[in-house]
C-alpha positions in Angstrom: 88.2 0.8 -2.0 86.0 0.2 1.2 82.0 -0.1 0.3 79.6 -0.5 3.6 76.1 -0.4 3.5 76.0 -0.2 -0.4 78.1 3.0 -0.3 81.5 3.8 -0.8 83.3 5.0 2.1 86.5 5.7 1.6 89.2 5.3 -1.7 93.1 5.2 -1.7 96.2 3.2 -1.0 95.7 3.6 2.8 92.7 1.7 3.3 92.2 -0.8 5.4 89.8 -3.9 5.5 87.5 -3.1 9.2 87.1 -6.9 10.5 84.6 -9.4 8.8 84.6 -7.5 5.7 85.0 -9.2 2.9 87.7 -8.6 0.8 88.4 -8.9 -3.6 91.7 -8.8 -4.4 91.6 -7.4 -7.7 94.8 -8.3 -9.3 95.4 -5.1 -10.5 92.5 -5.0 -13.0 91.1 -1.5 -13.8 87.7 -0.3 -11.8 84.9 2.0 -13.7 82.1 2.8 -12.0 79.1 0.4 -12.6 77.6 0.8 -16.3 74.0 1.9 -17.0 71.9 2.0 -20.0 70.0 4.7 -20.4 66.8 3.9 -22.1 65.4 0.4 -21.9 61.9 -1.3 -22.6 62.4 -3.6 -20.2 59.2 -5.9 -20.6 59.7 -6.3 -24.7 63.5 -7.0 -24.2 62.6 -10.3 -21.7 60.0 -10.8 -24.1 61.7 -10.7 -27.3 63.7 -13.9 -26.4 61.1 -16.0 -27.5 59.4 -13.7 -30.2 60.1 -15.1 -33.9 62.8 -12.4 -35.4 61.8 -11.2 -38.0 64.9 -8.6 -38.7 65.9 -10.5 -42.0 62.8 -9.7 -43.5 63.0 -7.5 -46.9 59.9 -7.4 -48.1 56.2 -8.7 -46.1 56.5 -11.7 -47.7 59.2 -12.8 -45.9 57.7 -12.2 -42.4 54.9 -14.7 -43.7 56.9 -17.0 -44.1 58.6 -16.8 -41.0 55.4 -17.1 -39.0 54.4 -19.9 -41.4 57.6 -21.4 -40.0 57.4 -21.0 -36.6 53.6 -22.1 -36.0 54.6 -25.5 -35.4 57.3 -25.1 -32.7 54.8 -22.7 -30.6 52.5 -24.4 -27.6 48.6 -23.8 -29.7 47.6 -21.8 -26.9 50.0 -19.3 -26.9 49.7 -16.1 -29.1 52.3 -15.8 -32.2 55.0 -12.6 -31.5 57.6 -11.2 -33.6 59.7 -9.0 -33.2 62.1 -7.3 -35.9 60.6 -5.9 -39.3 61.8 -2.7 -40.7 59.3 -1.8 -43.6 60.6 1.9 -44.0 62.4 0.1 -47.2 59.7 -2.2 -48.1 58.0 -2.3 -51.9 54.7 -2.0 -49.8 53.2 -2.5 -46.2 51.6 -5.8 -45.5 48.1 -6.4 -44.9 45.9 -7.8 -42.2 44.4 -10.1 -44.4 47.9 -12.0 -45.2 48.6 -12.1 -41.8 44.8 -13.7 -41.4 45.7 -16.2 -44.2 49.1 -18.1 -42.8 47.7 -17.8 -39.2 45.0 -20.7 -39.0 43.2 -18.7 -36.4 45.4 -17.6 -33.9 46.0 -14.4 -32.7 49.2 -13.1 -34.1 50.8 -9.8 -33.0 54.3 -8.3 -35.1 56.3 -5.5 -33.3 58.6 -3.3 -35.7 62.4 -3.1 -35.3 61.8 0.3 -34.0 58.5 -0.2 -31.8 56.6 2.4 -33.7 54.4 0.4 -35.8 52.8 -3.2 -35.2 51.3 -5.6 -37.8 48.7 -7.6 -36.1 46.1 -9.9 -37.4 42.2 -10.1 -36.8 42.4 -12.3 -33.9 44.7 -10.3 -31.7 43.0 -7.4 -33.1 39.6 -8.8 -32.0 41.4 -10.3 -28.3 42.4 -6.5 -27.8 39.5 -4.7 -28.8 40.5 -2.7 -31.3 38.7 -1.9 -34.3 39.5 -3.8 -37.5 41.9 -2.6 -39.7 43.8 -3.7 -43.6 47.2 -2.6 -42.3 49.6 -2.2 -39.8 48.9 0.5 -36.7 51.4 2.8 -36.1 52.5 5.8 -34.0 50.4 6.8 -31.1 47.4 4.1 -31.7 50.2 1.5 -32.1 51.2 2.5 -28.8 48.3 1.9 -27.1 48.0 -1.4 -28.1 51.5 -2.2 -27.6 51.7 -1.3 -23.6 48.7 -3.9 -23.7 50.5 -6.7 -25.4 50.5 -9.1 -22.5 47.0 -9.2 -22.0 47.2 -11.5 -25.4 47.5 -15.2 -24.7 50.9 -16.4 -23.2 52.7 -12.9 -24.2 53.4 -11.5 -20.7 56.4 -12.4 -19.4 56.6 -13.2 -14.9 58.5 -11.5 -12.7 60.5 -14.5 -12.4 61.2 -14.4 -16.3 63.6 -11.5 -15.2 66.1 -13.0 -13.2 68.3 -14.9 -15.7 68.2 -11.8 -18.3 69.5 -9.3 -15.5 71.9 -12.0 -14.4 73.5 -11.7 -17.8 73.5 -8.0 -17.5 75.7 -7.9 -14.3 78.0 -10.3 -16.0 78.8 -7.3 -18.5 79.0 -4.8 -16.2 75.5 -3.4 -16.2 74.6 -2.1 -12.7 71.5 -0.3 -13.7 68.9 0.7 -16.6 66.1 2.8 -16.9 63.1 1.4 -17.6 60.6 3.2 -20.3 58.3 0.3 -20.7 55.0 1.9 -22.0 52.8 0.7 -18.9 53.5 -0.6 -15.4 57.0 -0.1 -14.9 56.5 1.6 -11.2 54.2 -0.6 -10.2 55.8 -3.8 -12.1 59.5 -3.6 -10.9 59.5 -4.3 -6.9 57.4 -7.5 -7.9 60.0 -8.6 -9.7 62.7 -7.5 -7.5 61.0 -9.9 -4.3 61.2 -12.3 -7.8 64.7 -12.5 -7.2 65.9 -9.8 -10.4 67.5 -7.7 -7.8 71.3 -7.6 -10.0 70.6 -4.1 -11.1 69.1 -1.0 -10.1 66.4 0.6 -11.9 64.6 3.6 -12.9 61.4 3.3 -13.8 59.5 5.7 -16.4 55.9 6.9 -16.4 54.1 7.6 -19.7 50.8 10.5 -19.7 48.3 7.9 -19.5 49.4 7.4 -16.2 50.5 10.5 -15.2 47.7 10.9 -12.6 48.1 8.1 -10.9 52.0 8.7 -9.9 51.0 12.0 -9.0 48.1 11.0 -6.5 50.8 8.6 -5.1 53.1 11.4 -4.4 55.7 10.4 -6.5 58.6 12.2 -7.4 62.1 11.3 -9.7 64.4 10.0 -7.3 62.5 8.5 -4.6 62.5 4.8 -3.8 59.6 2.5 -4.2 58.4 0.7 -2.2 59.1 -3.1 -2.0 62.0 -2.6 -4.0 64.4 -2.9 -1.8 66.5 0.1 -2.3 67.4 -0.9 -5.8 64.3 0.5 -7.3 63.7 4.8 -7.6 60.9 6.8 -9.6 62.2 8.1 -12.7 60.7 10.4 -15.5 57.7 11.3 -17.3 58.3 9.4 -21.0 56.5 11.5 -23.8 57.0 10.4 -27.5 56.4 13.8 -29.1 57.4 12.5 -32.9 58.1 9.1 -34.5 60.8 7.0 -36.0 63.4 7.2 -39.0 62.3 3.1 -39.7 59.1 4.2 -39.6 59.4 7.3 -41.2 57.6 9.5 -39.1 59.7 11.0 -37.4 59.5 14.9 -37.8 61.6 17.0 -39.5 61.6 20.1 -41.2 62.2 19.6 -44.6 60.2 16.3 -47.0 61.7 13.2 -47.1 64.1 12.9 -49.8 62.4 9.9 -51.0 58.9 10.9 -50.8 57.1 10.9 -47.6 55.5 7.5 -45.8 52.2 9.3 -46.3 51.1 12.0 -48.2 49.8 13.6 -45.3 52.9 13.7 -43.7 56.0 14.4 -46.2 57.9 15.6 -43.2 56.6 12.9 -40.6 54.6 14.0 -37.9 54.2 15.3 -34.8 52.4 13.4 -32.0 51.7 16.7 -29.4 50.9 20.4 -30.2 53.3 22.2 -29.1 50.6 23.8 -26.3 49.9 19.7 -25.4 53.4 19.6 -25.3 53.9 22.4 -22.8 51.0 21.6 -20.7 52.6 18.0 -19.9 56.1 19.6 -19.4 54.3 22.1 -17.3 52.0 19.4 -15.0 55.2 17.2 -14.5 57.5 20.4 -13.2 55.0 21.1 -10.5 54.7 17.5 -9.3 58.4 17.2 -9.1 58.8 14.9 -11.7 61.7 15.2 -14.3 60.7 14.7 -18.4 62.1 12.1 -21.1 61.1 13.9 -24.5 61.4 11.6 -27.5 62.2 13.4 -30.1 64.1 12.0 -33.4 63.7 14.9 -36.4 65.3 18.1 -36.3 62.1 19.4 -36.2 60.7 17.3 -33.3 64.3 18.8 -31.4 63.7 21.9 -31.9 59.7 22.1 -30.8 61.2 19.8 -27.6 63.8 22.2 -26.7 61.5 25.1 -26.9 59.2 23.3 -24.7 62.1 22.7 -22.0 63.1 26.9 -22.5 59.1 28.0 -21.9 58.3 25.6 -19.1 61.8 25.4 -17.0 60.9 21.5 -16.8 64.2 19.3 -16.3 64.7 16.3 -17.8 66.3 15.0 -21.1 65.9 14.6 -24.8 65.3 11.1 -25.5 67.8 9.9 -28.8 68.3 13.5 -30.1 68.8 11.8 -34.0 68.4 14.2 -35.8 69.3 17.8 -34.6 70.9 21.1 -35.8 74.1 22.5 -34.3 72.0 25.8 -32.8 69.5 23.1 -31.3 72.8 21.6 -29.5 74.0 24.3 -28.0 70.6 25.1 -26.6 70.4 21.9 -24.9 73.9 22.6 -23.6 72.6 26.4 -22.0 69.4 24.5 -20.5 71.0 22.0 -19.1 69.0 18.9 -20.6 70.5 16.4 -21.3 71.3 13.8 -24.2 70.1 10.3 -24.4 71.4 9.0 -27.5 71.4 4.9 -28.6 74.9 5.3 -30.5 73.7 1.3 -31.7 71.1 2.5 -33.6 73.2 4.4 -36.3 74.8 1.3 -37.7 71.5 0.0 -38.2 70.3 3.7 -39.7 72.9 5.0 -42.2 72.1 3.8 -45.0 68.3 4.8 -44.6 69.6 8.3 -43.2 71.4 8.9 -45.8 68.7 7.8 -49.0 65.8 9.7 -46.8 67.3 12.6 -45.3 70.8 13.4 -47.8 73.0 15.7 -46.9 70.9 16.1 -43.7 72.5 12.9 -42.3 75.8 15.1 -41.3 73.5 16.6 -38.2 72.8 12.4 -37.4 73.9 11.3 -34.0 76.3 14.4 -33.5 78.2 13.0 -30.8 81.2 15.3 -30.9 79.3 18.2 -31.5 77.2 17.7 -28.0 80.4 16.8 -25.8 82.3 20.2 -27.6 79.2 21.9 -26.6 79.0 21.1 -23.1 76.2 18.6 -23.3 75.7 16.1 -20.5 75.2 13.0 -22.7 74.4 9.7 -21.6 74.0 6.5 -23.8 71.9 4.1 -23.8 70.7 1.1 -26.6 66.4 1.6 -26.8 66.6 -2.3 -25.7 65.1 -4.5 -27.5 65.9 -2.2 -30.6 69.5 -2.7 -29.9 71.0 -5.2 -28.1 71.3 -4.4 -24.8 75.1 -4.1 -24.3 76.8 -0.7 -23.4 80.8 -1.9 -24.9 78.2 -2.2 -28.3 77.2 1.4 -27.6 80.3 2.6 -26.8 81.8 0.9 -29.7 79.7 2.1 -32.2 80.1 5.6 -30.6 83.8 5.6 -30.8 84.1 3.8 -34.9 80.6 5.0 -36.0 80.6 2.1 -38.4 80.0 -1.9 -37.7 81.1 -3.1 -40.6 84.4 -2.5 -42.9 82.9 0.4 -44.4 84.5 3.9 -43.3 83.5 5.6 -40.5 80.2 7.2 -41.3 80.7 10.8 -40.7 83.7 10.3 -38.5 83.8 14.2 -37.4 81.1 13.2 -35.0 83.2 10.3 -33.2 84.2 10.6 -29.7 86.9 8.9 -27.9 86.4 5.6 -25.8 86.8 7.8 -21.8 84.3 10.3 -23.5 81.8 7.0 -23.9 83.0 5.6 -20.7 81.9 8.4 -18.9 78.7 9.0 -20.7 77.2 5.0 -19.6 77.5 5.5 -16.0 74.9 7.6 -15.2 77.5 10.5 -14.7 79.2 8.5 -11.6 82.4 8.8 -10.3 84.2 6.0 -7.5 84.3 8.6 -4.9 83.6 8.5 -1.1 79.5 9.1 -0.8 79.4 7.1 -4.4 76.8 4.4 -4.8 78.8 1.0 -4.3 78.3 -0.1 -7.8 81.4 -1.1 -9.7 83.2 -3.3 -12.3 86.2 -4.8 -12.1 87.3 -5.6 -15.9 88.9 -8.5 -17.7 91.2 -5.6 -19.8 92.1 -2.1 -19.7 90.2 0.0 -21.7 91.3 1.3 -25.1 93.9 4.1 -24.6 92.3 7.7 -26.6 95.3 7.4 -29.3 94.1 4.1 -30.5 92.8 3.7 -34.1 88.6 4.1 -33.6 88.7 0.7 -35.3 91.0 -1.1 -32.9 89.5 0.6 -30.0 85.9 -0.4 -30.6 87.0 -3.4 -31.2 88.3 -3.5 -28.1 85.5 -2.6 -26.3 83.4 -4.8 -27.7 85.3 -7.6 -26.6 85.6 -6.3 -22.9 83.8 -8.2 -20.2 83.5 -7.9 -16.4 85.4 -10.2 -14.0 83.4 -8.6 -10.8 80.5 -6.7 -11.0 78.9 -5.0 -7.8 76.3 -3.5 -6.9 74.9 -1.6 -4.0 77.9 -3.4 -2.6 76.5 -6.7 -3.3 78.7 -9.2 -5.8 76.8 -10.0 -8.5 78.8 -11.2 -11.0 82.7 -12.7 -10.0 84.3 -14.3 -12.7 88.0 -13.9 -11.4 
């Protein structure tokens, strides 16, 4: 394989080195193209390192005394993050007023396992300007507050605070992620790039409340930014048009088996009208830019696809949960495609199955979209997963992480099918971006046991990574 100027020229037995190339003998190690994660929050992933996790926690008791613990290893000047809860399965929500109690005045600000809610206290309340509050903020004025997050004391991470991270990304395999950070992202990424995080390539997302200002720049998906040097490209309009199974709130059309989160809301809720909806499809068509529609219920599937049908917008359905069979093939016949975090079902079985029942058979239908001709690509929702495509893939291919069964193993699909679906639909072909991965083992062969094979792929590692023809990773 020849690769000059970050692009690959030519492929085959018969090609030849031209003179002061430099040349990888690979050993006869197997080549994929280079992997991509599909749907990262970039900013909250770097930053999550040094939050206090807070994923153990069973009841809000237990985060207390996890920030109770941690006070005393933090510099006093910097605010207190976590990072981890899930209180879907809580006895009750905590309050403000703990969080005031343990904190000894500093501001202290708690991000949910699925970034839809945040517990904060009255200081970082106060630092942030929003009004006060006994509970946690969720949904849309969670969000919000959440893109503003740095602006607390010592919570925003440098550019430089991205290098090491994506280093450890090319030494999987990882030549690229798309970015859906909630502020920032086009504006944030060549910075960090001249930084020296220049391992992968990325895509960077645009949420409504800033909408205008990529338009006035011109921007469209697929053009290059500026400053960032080649490896950087406009990518989609993010809109989060429901919300999440941990927080339950995502919509769907029937009540919560359980009972509801709120009583206002027994089947979640929606975040856009369906004409709001439209309008924002509608305003990013005409300025060229494609969509990324968040939508988790069957409900909130089937409003977004209809969305996609009246408008003719392009784009992709951002996790597709939750989703019924019809709803598939529609996005099949409208050519949207599937951004699923296969990850996030070994976290979300168990809570699928006590809050939506027999609904949980229509969860993550993996099988279902590749039969129907869906262009699926997978990703991990980073720092709600780990960010680690084999995981993905793994979890994809078993659809359990543990020694329980499969969970619905109808919907599996084979470890080439997840292969193909975490290279953002890239092929090692002449005209191909030069990004590739030479690995330590051959992938799992399609008549292995799911079991042995994503076990397999976790395991696998890169021994070369390039991209854009550069070597940024070479363990050989």
């Amino acid at each position: 394989m020849l690769i000059e100027g970050g692009v690959i020229t030519a492929v085959g037995p018969d090609v030849r080195a031209p003179a002061g190339a430099e040349v990888v003998d690979a050993g006869g190690r197997p080549a994929i193209p280079g992997l991509w994660d599909a749907h990262v929050h970039a900013s909250q992933w770097v930053r999550t390192a040094r939050m206090v996790p807070l994923g153990h926690a069973q009841r809000a008791e237990d985060v207390l005394t996890a920030i109770v613990a941690a006070l005393g290893s933090l510099p006093p000047d910097r605010t207190v993050l976590g990072f981890g809860y899930r209180s879907a399965g809580w006895p009750r929500p905590g309050t403000v007023a703990e969080l005031d109690a343990v904190s000894a005045g500093r501001a202290v600000a708690l991000v949910s396992g699925d970034a839809h809610n945040g517990w904060l206290n009255s200081r970082a309340l106060e630092l942030l300007g929003a009004p006060a509050r006994t509970g946690p903020v969720s949904e849309n004025e969670w969000f919000d507050l959440l893109r503003r997050l740095g602006e607390l004391p010592g919570a925003a991470p440098a550019p430089s605070d991205f290098v090491t991270p994506l280093a450890g990304l090319a030494a999987i395999g990882v030549t690229g992620l798309v970015d859906f950070e909630f502020d920032n992202t086009f504006l944030d990424w060549p910075a960090r790039v001249a930084a020296g995080a220049d391992s992968v390539r990325v895509r960077t997302g645009v949420y409504p409340h800033q909408l205008e200002t990529v338009i006035e720049a011109g921007l469209r998906t697929g053009d290059a930014l500026a400053g960032g040097a080649g490896l950087v490209t406009m990518g989609q309009l993010k809109i989060i048009s429901d919300g999440s199974l941990g927080s339950r709130t995502a919509w769907t059309h029937a009540p919560y088996s359980d009972g509801p989160a709120s009583p206002e809301h027994p089947c979640g809720q929606a975040n856009y009208s369906s004409v709001e909806l439209c309008d924002l499809l509608v305003r990013a068509r005409d300025a060229g830019l494609e969509v990324a529609l968040h939508a988790i219920g069957d409900r909130a599937n089937s409003v977004a696809i209809d969305a996609f049908a009246a408008t003719g917008a392009h784009g992709s359905i951002e996790h597709a949960q939750l989703i019924a069979p019809p709803d598939v093939r529609r996005l099949a016949v409208l050519g949207v495609r599937a951004s699923v975090q296969p990850a996030h079902l070994l976290d979300d079985r168990d809570l699928t199955d006590r809050v939506w029942g027999a609904r949980a058979a229509m969860a993550f239908p993996l099988r279902g979209m590749l039969s129907a001709g869906v262009d699926l690509r997978l990703g991990s929702d980073a720092p709600v997963a780990p960010l680690d495509p084999w995981l993905a893939m793994a979890a994809a291919v078993q659809r359990s992480g543990d020694e329980r069964p499969a969970w619905h193993e109808e919907q599996s699909i084979t470890p080439r099918e997840a292969l193909a679906a975490s290279v953002d639909g890239r092929r090692l072909t002449p005209g191909a971006p030069g990004d590739l991965v030479l690995l330590d083992h051959a992938p799992p062969a399609a008549t292995e046991d799911p079991r042995q094979a994503a076990e397999t792929l976790r395991r696998t590692r890169a021994a070369l990574t390039i991209c854009a023809g550069r070597i940024t990773h070479h363990a050989l």
